[in-house]
N, C-alpha and C positions, 0 to 999 in steps of 0.2 A: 709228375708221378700220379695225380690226382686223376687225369685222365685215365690211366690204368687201373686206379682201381675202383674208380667210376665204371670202365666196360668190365672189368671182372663182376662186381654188383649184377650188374643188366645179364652178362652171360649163364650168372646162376639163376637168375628169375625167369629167365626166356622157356627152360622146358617148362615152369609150371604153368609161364602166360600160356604155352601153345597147350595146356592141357585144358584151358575154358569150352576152345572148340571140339573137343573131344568129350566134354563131360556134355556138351550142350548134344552133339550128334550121339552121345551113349541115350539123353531121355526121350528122344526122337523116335529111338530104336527101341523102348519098350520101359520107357522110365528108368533112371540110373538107378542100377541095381549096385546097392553100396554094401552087401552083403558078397557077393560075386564077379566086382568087376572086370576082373582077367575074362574070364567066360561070356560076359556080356561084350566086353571088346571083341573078344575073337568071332562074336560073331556080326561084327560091323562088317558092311560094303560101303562101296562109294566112298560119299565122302567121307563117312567117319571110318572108314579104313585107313582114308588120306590123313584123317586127322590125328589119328594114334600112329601112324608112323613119324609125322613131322613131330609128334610128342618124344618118340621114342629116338629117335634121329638126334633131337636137340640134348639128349643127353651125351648121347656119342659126341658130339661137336665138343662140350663141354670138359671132356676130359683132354684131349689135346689142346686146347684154349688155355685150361688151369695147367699144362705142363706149358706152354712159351709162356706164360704169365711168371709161373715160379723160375724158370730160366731168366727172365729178363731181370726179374728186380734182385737175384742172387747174383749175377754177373754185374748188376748196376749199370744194364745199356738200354736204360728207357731215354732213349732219343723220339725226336718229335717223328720219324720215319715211324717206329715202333707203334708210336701210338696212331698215326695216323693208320696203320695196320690194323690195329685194335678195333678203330672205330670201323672200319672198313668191313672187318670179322663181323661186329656184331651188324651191322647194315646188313649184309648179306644173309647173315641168318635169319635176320625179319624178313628177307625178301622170298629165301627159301621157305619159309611157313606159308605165307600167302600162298606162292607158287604152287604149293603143295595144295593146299587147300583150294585154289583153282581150277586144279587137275592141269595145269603147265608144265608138261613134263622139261622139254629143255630149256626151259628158262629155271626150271629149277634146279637143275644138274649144272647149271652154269652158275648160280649162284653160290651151292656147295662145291664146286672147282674153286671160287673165288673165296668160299669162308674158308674152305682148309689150306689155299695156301697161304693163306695172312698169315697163322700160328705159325707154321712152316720157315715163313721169312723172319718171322721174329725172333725163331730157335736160333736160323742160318747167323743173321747182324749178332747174334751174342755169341759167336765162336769168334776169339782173340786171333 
């Protein structure tokens, strides 16, 4: 169980990790503007477009992740498949930031195929 909520930890930290690269490409763009950052982002390209999506993205991951997480330990089916799923999840969502931030587009859409069906199969293994 320790491994579960060991990647639950990492999976709430991952959108702020991936917000460094976005706060670094906002003072790129005109010194981060902490008075108006929404406005400052929207008007990123490139990379820091790429970099507040992957920001923006890691929170969407995050809410399906925290629904098989709450599913798994309510049903009490943290098996070692489970968690090798977990880790698998959060692997792939470091891979889809990078990706992102590379500008890889299918390697990164392959990685988000592979983070969301982790959560996916770990809902599926906790149906009796």
């Amino acid at each position: 169980m320790s491994t579960i909520i060991i990647c639950s930890l990492i999976a709430v930290c991952l959108p702020y990790l991936a917000k460094v690269p976005l706060g670094i490409a906002m003072n790129r763009e005109s010194r981060y503007d902490n008075k108006n950052p929404r406005e400052q982002q929207a008007r990123l390209t490139g990379f820091g477009a790429r970099t507040l999506a992957a920001h923006q993205n890691s929170f969407e991951a995050l809410i399906i992740f925290g629904v098989a997480i709450a599913v798994v330990l309510a049903t009490n089916t943290t098996t070692a498949t489970v968690e090798y799923l977990a880790i698998t999840h959060i692997v792939a969502r470091v891979i889809y930031c990078v990706m992102y931030y590379i500008n890889q587009d299918k390697l990164r859409s392959l990685s988000w195929f592979v983070a969301t069906a982790c959560p996916l199969a770990m809902i599926w293994l906790a149906i009796p």
